[in-house]
C-alpha positions, 0 to 999 in steps of 0.5 A: 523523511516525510510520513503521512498516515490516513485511516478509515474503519472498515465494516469487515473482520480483521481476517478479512482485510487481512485476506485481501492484503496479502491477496498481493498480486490481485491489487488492481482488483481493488484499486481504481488507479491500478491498471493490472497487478501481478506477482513478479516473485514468491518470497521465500519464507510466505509472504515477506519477500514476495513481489508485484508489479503494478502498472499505473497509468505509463507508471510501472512500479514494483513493490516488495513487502519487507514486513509481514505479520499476519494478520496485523501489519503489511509493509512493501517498498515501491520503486519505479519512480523517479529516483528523486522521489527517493525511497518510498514504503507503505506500511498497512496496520489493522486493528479489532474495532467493534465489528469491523477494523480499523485500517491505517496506511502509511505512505513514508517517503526518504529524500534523496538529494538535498534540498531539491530532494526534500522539495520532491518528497513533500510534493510526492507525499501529497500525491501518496496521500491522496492515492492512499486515500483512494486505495482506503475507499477501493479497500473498503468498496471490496469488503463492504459492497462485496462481503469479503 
């Protein structure tokens, strides 16, 4: 399993982070990469269960939040990959810092495979983390610039 974690601090109250997170099909109003987001199904119990699909480039990715504890964690699985990508989760963690929140995302990606599995995974690690940085930087331009 390969887990990466990139963090930034957010000049925006937790509740407003929070608000935009679990805003869960309006993503492509926030990240750049995102084509368009909408939501495919509404969880039955709030927002645990509840999914979206996200169109990326010819990529068209589903992602299913299987943790939601408001207003501190947000968890979803993607799938829409190549299955030798494996299984990949982002899971978003918001923390009080002084007058804003400290945000951290992290992309965990489960092999498949052996070692070819194992190879895919670290080059999809990397590409996860690059795009989870830009998705920080699109988090931070939307509450920032826009004052929530």
């Amino acid at each position: 399993m390969a887990e990466i974690s990139r963090r930034r601090t957010i000049a925006a109250s937790q509740q407003d982070v929070w608000d935009v997170l679990a805003d869960f099909g309006a993503l492509a109003t926030w990240v750049d990469d995102a084509d368009h987001s909408s939501i495919l199904r509404h969880g039955a119990d709030g927002l645990l269960g509840t999914s979206r699909r996200v169109q990326m480039g010819r990529n068209a990715l589903v992602e299913t939040i299987t943790v939601a504890d408001a207003p501190h964690t947000i968890g979803y699985d993607i799938v829409g990959l190549p299955s030798l990508a494996g299984r990949l989760n982002n899971r978003w963690t918001l923390r009080p810092s002084t007058g804003a929140t400290e945000v951290t995302l992290t992309s965990t990606v489960s092999p498949v495979g052996g070692p070819l599995g194992r190879i895919v995974a670290a080059a999809v690690s990397r590409v996860m983390a690059r795009k989870s940085d830009a998705m920080l930087d699109g988090l931070a331009r939307r509450l920032e610039d826009n004052h929530g």
